[in-house]
MARVOTOR-280658 format. One record per residue (C-alpha): residue in three letters; chain; x, y negated, z negated. Coordinates in pm, whole numbers. Example, Ala and Ser with C-alpha at 12.3 -4.5 7.8 and 13.67 -1.06 7.14 Angstrom:
PT, rest, kette, c1, c2, c3
PT, ala, A, 1230, 450, -780
PT, ser, A, 1367, 106, -714
This chain:
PT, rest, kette, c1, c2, c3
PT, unk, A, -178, -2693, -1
PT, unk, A, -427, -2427, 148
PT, unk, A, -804, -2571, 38
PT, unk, A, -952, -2247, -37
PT, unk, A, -645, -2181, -310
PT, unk, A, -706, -2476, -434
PT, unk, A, -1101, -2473, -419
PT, unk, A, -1009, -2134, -643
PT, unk, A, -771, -2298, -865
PT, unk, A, -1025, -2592, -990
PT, unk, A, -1287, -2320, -1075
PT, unk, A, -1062, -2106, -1274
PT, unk, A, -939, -2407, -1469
PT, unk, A, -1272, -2510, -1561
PT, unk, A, -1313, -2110, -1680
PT, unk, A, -1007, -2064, -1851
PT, unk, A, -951, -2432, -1977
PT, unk, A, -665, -2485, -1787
PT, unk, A, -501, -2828, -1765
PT, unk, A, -228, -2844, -1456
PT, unk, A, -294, -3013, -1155
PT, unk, A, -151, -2749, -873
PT, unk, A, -142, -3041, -636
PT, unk, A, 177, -3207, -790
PT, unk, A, 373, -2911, -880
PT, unk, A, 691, -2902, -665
PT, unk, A, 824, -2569, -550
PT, unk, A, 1193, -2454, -503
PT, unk, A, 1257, -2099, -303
PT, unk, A, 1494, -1908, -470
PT, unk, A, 1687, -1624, -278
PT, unk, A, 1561, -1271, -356
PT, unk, A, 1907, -1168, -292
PT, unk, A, 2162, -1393, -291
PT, unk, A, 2070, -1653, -627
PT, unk, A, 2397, -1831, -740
PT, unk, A, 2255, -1907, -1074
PT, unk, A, 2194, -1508, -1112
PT, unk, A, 1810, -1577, -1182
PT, unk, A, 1695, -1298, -983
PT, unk, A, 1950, -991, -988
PT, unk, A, 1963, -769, -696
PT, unk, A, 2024, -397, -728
PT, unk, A, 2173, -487, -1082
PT, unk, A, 2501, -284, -1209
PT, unk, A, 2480, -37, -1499
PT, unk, A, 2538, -89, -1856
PT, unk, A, 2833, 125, -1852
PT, unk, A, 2890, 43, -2236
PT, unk, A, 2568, 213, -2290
PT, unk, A, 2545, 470, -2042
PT, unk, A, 2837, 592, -2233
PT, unk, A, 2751, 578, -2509
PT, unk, A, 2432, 776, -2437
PT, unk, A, 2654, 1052, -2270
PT, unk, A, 2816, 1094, -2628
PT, unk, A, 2514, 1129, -2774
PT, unk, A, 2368, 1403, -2492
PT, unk, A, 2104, 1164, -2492
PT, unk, A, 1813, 1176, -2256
PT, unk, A, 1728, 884, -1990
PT, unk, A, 1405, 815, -1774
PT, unk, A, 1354, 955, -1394
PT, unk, A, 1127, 814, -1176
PT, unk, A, 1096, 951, -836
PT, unk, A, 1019, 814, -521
PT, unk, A, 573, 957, -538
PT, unk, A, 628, 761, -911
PT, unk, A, 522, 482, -818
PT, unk, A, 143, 486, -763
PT, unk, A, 125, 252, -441
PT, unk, A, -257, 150, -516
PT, unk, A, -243, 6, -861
PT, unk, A, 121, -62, -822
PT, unk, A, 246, 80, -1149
PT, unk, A, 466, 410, -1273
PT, unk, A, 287, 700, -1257
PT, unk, A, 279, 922, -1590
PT, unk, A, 395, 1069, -1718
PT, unk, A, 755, 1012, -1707
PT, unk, A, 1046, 1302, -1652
PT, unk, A, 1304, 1302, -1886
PT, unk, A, 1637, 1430, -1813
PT, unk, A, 1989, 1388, -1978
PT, unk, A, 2190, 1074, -1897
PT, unk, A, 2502, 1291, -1805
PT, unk, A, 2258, 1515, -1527
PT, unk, A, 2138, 1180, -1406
PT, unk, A, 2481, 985, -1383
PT, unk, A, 2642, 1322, -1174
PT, unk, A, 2377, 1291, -905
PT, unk, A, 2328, 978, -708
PT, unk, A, 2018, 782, -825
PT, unk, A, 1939, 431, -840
PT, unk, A, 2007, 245, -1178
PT, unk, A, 1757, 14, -1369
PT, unk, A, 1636, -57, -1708
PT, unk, A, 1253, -211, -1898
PT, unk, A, 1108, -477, -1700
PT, unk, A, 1302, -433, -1403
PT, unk, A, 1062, -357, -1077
PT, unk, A, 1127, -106, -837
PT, unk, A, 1036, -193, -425
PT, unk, A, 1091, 104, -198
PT, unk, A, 1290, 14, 139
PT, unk, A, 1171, 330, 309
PT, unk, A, 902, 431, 526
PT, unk, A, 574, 479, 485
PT, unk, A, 632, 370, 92
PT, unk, A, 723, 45, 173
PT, unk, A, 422, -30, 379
PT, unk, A, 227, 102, 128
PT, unk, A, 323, -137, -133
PT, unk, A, 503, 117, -376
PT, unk, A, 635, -140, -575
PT, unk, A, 627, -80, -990
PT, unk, A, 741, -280, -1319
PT, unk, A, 939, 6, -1518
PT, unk, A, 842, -23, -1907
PT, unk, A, 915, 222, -2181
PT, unk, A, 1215, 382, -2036
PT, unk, A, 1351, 658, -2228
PT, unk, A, 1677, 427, -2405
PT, unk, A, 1602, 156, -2235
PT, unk, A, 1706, 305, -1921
PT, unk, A, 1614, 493, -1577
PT, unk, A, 1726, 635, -1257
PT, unk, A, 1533, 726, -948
PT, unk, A, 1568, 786, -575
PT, unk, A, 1806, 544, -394
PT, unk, A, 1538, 489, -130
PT, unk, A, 1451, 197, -387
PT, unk, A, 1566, -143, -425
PT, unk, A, 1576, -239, -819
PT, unk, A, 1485, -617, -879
PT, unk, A, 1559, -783, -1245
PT, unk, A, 1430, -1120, -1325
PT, unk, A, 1551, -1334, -1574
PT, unk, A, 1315, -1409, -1846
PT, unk, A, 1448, -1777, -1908
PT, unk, A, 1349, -1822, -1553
PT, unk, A, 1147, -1588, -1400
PT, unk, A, 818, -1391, -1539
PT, unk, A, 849, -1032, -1391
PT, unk, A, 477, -971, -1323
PT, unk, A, 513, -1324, -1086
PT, unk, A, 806, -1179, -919
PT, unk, A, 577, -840, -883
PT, unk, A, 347, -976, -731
PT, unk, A, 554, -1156, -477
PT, unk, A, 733, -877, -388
PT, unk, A, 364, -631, -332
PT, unk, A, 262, -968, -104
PT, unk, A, 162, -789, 192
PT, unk, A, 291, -1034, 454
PT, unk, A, 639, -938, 264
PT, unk, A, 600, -626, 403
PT, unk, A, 463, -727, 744
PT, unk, A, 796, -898, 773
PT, unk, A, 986, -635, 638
PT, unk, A, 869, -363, 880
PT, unk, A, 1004, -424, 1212
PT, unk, A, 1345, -537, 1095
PT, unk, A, 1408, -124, 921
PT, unk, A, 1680, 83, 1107
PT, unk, A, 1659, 446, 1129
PT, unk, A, 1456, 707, 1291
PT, unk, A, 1197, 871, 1268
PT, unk, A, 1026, 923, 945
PT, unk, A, 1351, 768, 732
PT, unk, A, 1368, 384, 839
PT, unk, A, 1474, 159, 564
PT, unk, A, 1466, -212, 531
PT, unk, A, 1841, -355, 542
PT, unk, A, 2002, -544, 282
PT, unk, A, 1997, -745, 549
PT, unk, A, 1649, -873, 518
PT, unk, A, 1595, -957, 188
PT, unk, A, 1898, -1160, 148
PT, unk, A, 1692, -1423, 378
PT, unk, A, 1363, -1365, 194
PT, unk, A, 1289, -1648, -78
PT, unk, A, 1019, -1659, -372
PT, unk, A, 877, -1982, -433
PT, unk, A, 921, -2102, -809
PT, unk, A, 761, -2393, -994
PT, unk, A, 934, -2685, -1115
PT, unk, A, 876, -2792, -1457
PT, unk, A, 585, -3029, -1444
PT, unk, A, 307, -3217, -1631
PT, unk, A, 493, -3139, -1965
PT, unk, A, 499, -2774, -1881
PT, unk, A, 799, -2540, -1838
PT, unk, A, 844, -2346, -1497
PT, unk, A, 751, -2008, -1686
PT, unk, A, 417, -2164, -1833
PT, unk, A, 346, -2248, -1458
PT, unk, A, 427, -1946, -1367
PT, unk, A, 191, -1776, -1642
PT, unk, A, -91, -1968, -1510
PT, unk, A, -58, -1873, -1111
PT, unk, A, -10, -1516, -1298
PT, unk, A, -335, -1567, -1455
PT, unk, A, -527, -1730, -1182
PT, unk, A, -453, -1471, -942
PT, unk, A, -584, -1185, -1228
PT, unk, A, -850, -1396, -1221
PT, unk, A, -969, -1426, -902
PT, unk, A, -886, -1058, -784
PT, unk, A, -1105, -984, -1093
PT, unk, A, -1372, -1224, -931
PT, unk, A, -1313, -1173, -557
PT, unk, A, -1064, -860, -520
PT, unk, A, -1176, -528, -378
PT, unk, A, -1172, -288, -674
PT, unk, A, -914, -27, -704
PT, unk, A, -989, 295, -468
PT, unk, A, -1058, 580, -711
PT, unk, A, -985, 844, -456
PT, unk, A, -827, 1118, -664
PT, unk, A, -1103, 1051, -887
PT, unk, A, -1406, 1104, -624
PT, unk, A, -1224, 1428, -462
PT, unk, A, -1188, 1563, -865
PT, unk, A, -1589, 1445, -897
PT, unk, A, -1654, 1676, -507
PT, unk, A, -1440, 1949, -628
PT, unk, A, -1604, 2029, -953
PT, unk, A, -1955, 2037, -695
PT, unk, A, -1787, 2259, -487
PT, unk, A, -1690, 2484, -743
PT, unk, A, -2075, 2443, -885
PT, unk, A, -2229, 2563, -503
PT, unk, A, -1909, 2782, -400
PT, unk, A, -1864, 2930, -709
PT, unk, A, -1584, 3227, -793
PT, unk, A, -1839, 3441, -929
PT, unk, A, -2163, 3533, -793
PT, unk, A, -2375, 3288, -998
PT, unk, A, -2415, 2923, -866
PT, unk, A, -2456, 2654, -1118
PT, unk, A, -2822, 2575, -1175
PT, unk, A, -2761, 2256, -1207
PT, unk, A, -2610, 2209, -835
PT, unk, A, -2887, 2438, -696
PT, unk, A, -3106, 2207, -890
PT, unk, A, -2940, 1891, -734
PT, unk, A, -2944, 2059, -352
PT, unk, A, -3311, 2186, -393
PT, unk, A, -3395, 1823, -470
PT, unk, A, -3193, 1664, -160
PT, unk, A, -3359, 1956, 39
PT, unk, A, -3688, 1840, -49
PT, unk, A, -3581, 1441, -21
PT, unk, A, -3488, 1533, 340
PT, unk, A, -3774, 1758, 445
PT, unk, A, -3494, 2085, 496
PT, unk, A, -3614, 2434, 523
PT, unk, A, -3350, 2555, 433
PT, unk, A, -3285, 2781, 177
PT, unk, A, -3001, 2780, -77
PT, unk, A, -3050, 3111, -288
PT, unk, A, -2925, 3328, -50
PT, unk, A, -2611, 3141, 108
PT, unk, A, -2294, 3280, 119
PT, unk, A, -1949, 3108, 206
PT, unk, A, -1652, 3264, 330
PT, unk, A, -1241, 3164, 360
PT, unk, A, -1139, 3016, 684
PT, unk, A, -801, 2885, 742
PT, unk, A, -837, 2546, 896
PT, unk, A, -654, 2650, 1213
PT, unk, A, -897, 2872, 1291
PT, unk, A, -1172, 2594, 1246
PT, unk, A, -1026, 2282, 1365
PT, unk, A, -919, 2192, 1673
PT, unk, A, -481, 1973, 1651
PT, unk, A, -476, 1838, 1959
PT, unk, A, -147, 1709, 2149
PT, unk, A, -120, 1382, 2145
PT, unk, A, 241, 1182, 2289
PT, unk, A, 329, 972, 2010
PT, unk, A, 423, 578, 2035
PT, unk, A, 738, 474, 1928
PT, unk, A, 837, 165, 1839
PT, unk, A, 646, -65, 1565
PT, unk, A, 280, -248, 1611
PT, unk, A, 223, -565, 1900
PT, unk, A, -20, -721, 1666
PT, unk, A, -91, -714, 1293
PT, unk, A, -434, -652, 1188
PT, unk, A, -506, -1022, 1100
PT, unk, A, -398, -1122, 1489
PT, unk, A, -610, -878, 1613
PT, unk, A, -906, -1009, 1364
PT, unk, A, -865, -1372, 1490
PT, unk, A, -892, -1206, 1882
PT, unk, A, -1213, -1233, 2084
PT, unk, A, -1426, -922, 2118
PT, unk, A, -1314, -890, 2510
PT, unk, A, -925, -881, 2362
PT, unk, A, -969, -693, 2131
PT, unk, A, -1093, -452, 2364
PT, unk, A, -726, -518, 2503
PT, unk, A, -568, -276, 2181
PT, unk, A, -593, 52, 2036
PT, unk, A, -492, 69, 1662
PT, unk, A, -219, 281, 1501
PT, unk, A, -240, 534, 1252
PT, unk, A, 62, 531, 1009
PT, unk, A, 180, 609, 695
PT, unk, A, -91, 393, 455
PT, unk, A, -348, 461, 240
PT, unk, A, -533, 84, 360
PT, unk, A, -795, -25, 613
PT, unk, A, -903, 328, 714
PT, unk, A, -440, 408, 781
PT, unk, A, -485, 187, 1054
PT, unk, A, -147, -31, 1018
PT, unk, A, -165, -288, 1305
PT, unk, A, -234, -207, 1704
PT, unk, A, -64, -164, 2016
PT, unk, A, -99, -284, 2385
PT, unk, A, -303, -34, 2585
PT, unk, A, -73, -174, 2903
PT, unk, A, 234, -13, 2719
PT, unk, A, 35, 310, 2616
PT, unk, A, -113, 634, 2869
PT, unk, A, -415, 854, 2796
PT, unk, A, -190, 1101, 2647
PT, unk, A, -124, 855, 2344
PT, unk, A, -518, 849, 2238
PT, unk, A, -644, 1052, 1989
PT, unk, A, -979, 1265, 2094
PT, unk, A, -1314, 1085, 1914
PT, unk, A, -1443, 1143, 1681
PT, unk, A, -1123, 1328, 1489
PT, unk, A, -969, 1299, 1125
PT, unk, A, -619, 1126, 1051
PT, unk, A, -384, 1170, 774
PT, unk, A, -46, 1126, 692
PT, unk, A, 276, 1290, 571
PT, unk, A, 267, 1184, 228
PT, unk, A, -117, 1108, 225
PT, unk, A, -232, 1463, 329
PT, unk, A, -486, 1491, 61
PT, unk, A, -632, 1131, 205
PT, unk, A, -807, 1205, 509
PT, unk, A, -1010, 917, 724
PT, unk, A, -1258, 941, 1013
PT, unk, A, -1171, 782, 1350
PT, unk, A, -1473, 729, 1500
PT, unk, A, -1267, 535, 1813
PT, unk, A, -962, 668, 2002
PT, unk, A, -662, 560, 1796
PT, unk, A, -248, 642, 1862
PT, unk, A, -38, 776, 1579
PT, unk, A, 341, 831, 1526
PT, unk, A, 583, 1007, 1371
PT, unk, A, 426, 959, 1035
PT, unk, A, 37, 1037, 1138
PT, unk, A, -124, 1341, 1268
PT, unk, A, -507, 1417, 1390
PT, unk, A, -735, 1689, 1381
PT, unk, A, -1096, 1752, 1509
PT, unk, A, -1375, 1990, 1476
PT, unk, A, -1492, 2286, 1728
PT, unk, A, -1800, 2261, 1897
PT, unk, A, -2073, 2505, 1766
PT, unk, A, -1816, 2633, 1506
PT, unk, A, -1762, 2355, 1258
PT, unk, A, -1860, 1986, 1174
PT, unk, A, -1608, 1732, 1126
PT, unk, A, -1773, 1563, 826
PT, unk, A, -1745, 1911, 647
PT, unk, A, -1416, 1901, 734
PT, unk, A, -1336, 1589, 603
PT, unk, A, -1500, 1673, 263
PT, unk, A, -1371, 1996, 207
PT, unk, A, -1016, 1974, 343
PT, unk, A, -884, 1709, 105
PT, unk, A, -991, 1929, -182
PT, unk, A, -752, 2199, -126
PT, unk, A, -474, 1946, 10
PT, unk, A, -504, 1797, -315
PT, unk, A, -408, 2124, -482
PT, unk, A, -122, 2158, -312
PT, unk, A, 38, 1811, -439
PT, unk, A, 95, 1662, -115
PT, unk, A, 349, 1367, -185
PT, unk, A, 666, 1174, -120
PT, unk, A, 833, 1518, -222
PT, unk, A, 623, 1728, -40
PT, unk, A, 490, 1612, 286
PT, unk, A, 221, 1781, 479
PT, unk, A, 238, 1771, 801
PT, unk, A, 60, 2034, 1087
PT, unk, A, 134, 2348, 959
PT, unk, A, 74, 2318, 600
PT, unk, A, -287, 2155, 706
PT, unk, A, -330, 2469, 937
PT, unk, A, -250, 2702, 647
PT, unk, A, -511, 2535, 429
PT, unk, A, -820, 2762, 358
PT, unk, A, -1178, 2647, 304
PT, unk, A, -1461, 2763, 241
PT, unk, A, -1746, 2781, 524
PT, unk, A, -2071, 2915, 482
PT, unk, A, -2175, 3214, 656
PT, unk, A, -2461, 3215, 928
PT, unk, A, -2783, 3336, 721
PT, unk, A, -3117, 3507, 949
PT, unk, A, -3227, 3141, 944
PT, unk, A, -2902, 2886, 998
PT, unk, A, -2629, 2870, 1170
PT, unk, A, -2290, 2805, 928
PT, unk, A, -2293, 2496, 1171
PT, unk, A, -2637, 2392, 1023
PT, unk, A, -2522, 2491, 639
PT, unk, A, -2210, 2249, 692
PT, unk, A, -2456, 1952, 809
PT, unk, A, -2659, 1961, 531
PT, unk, A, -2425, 1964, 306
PT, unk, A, -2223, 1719, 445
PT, unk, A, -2513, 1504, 450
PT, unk, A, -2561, 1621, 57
PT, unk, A, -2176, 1551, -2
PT, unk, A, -2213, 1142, 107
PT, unk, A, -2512, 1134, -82
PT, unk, A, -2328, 1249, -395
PT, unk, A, -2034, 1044, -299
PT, unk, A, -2258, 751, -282
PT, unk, A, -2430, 804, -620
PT, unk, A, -2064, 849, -783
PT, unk, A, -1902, 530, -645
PT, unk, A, -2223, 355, -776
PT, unk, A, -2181, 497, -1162
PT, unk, A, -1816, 421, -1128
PT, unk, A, -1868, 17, -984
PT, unk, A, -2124, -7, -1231
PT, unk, A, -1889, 159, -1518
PT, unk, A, -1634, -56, -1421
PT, unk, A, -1868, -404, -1408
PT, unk, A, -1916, -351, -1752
PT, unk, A, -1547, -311, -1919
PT, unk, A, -1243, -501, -1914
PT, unk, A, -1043, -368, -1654
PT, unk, A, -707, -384, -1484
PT, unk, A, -775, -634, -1179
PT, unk, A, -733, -503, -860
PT, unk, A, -466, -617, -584
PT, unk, A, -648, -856, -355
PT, unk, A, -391, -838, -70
PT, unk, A, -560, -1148, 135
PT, unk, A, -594, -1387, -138
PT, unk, A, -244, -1331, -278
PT, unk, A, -79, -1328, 78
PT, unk, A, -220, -1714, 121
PT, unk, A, -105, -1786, -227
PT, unk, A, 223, -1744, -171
PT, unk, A, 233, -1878, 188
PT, unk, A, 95, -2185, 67
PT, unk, A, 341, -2243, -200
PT, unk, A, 655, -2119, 23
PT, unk, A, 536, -2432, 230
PT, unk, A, 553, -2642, -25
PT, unk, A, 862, -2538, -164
PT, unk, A, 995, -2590, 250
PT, unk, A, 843, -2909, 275
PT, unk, A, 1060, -3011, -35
């Protein structure tokens, strides 16, 4: 077994008290799929005795759809639509009922990790798109959060991704797949059951993302925390709040600016008119290397790749790279620039280094003398995430063209250009301070555990070798 898990696991039994030795628990790998004992169910059928029932009644039923399922924290988004089961039974949605989890098979979701346990379920029950695969465990056997957090293991859906059929931006992962994917489950052992086992890997690894994990990404909460400034210094009225004049006098004077904020104006600018979308050839076909090959690469190889920009929302939407020998200057992005994706449009990131994207990505970059691309990247996401971009609605060119923000106007003093510097420069610094309250906020409650994607991925790779070895 891998050292460092178990280096882990001895320090979280001397926390918690625990009394297993990992070392002598034998695995077995159960199909995901295909389980003749019917431990795991796959895409499980209906209830019909109750669906039925519930039509009689004109009773109502859960709906999740496919931008439901949060794909950071890995839960169901609330709240929950609620329709009637006889709507939901005419139109073709996926079944599933409490405790069941939800793993979409399409693209970008499924790279993402949108993978959820359903719980309180209008009647028990739910529907939702049929882009997702429905997973039920069986209690007697299985814990559902262990089977969760098999099925969010990222190297799952490293696997998963070049095996989907399709085109463009509507790939799915084949039945085909999973049915030779297997979970590793403990054997009963040292006088405990397979589900107390399985409790106690459940709590280790809440333990040691709580210890070690990166915390959750509060995104929508930081571009909720730079809109309300925005509003404060571009207000709708002609009175700025004090207190933002207060904080930008005080960053003026930290930095030594002349600059003077009474009289600044702003003005609306569509982004097309500001930004510059240049036309890149996109690369078809999925990554050469994952981003863990291309960590374990010498600097000189690395040089070798140029990484992809796809539909995620992890390690800057970079999702693996590709072979500059099977890639021509017309497949690199312009640098610096600012990437986003379909269903991510209110998520922008910086690419300071030339980058390719496909079907699913898209690039943008500023105009010299007329705009600055950190302004961009501030202000952009603010009105993109007014417009809802999701699963449902997905932003691509246009709708990012259409998108107006608000520039300030040249004064007798500054350029705009200048204005949009400082503030930028103002913006990080209030970024900065807000991810500080927040880590420090979040230090000092009891609070969900993030998902630490490395530590999890070795977890299970170490016990699936067990469980082979066997």
């Amino acid at each position: 077994m891998n050292k460092q898990i178990l280096k882990r696991f001895d320090l979280f039994k001397k926390v918690k008290g625990v009394k297993l030795d990992l070392e002598k628990v034998e695995f077995e790998n159960i199909n995901l799929v295909n389980d003749p004992s019917a431990r795991i169910l796959f895409n499980p059928p209906k209830d019909r005795i109750k669906v039925n029932k519930l039509i009689e009644e004109d009773a109502l039923a859960s709906k999740i759809p496919m931008d439901g399922v949060d794909e950071i924290t890995g839960t169901i988004k609330l709240p929950i639509i609620e329709e009637k089961v006889k709507v939901l039974e005419d139109a073709s949605y996926r079944y599933f009922e409490n405790g069941d989890i939800l793993w979409a098979k399409v693209t970008p979701c499924m790279e993402n990790g949108n993978c959820a346990i359903v719980s309180n379920l209008e009647n028990g029950i739910g529907y939702g798109s049929t882009e997702f695969h429905v997973f039920r465990a069986d209690p007697n056997f299985v814990t559902k959060v262990y089977l969760w957090y098999y099925l969010r293991d990222r190297s799952l859906r490293e696997k998963a991704k070049p095996t989907m059929t399709g085109s463009g931006g509507l790939k799915r992962v084949p039945k085909s797949f999973l049915e030779g994917q297997y979970i590793p489950i403990p054997k009963p052992s040292q006088e405990l059951t397979s589900i107390e086992i399985q409790k106690i890997l459940v709590d280790f690894i809440q333990y040691d993302n709580s210890r070690w994990g990166n915390k959750l990404d509060k995104t929508d909460e930081l571009i909720a925390a730079l809109e309300k400034l925005e509003n404060a210094i571009v207000p709708k009225t002609l009175e700025k709040s004090p207190v933002a004049m207060r904080k930008l006098n005080r960053f003026s004077h930290l930095t030594k600016s002349t600059i003077d904020w009474d009289g600044l104006e702003f003005k609306s600018e569509r982004v097309e008119e500001i930004s510059i979308f240049p036309s890149i050839s996109r690369v078809t076909g999925g990554v050469d290397i994952s981003l863990e090959e291309y960590e374990l690469l010498s600097e000189v190889d690395k040089n070798k790749y140029t990484p992809l920009v796809s539909g995620t929302v992890t390690n800057n939407q970079i999702s693996g790279y590709i072979a500059n020998s099977r890639i021509s200057e017309n497949n690199y992005s312009p640098t610096p620039c600012l990437s986003w994706t379909r269903i991510n449009a209110s998520i922008f990131f910086r690419q300071n280094k030339p980058v390719c994207i496909n079907d699913d990505s898209f690039v943008l970059t500023e105009i010299e003398d007329v705009s600055d691309l950190d302004y961009l990247n501030f202000t952009i996401p603010i009105e993109a995430a007014k417009n809802g971009f999701s699963w449902g609605n997905k932003a691509g060119i246009q709708k990012i063209k259409d998108l107006e923000i608000k520039l300030p106007k040249k004064s007798s003093t500054h350029s705009s250009l200048d204005y949009q510097k400082f503030l930028s420069s103002f913006f990080k610094r209030y970024i900065s301070d807000v991810q500080h309250k927040k880590s420090c906020i979040y230090k000092s409650k009891t609070a969900i555990p993030a998902y630490n994607d490395a530590f999890i991925k070795i977890l299970f790779a170490s016990l699936k070798n067990i469980a082979h070895a066997d």
